[in-house]
C-alpha positions in Angstrom: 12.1 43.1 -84.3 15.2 41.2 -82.5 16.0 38.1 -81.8 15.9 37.8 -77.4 18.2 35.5 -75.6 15.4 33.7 -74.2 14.6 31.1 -76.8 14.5 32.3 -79.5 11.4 34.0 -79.5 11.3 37.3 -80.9 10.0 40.9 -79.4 9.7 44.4 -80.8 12.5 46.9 -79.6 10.1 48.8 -77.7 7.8 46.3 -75.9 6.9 46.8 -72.6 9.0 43.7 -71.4 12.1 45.1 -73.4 11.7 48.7 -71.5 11.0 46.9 -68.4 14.4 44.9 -69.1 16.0 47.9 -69.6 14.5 49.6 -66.9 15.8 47.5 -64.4 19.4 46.9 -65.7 19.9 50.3 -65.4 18.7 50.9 -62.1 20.9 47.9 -61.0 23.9 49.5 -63.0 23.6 53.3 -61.5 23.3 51.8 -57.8 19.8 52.1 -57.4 19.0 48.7 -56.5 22.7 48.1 -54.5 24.1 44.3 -54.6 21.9 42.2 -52.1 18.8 44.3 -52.4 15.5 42.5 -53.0 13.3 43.8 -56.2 9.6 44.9 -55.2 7.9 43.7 -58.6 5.2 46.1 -57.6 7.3 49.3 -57.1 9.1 48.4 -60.1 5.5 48.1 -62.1 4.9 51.2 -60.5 7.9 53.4 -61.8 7.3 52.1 -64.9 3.5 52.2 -65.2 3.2 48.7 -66.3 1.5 45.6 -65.2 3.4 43.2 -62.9 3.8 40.8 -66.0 6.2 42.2 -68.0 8.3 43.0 -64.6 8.4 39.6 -63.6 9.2 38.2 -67.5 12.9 40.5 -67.5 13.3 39.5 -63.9 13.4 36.3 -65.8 15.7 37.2 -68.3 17.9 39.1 -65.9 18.3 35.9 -63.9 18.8 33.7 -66.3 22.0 36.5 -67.6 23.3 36.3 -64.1 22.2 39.6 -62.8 19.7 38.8 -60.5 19.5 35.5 -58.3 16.1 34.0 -57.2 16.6 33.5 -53.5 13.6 31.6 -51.3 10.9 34.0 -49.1 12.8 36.9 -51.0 12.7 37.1 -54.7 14.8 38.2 -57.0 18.5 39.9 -55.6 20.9 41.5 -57.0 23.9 40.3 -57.2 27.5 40.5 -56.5 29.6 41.1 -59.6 33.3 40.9 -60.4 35.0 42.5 -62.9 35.5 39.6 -65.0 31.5 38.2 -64.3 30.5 42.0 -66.4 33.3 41.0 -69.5 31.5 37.1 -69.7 28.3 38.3 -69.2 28.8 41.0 -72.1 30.7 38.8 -74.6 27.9 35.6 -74.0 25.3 38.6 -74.8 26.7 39.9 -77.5 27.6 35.9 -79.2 23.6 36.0 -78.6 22.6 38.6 -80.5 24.6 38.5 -83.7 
């Protein structure tokens, strides 16, 4: 088990909320889900054969890391990242999980 970023609380490696996680940060960093886009919960639930639950608890997380914004009467967006947003976001992560 590891310690999330989301206080405190801890999950197994290979939950469904940790592949969901995963699931989505990788589609948002191989250009899948371009800067701007809305997230379809259900698509995403979908592709990954889950329930809507787990989906919308690492849209949390991803939010609350910066890589996703909740924006009114659209969801959850991807956002617009600089060079220096991916190096902050990386090092808070990493100060996280140690």
């Amino acid at each position: 088990m590891k310690k999330s970023a989301e206080g405190g609380r801890r999950t197994a490696p290979d939950s469904v909320r940790a592949k969901a996680y995963l699931h989505i940060q990788r589609k948002i960093a191989a250009g899948e889900l371009p800067t701007g886009s809305a997230l379809s919960e259900l698509a995403l639930a979908k592709g990954l054969g889950s329930s809507l639950t787990p989906i919308r608890e690492a849209i949390g997380q991803l939010v609350a890391e910066g890589f996703l914004e909740q924006t009114p009467n659209r969801g959850a967006v991807v956002v617009q990242l600089t060079r220096q947003d991916i190096v902050e976001l990386y090092e808070l992560r990493e100060a996280l999980e140690v």
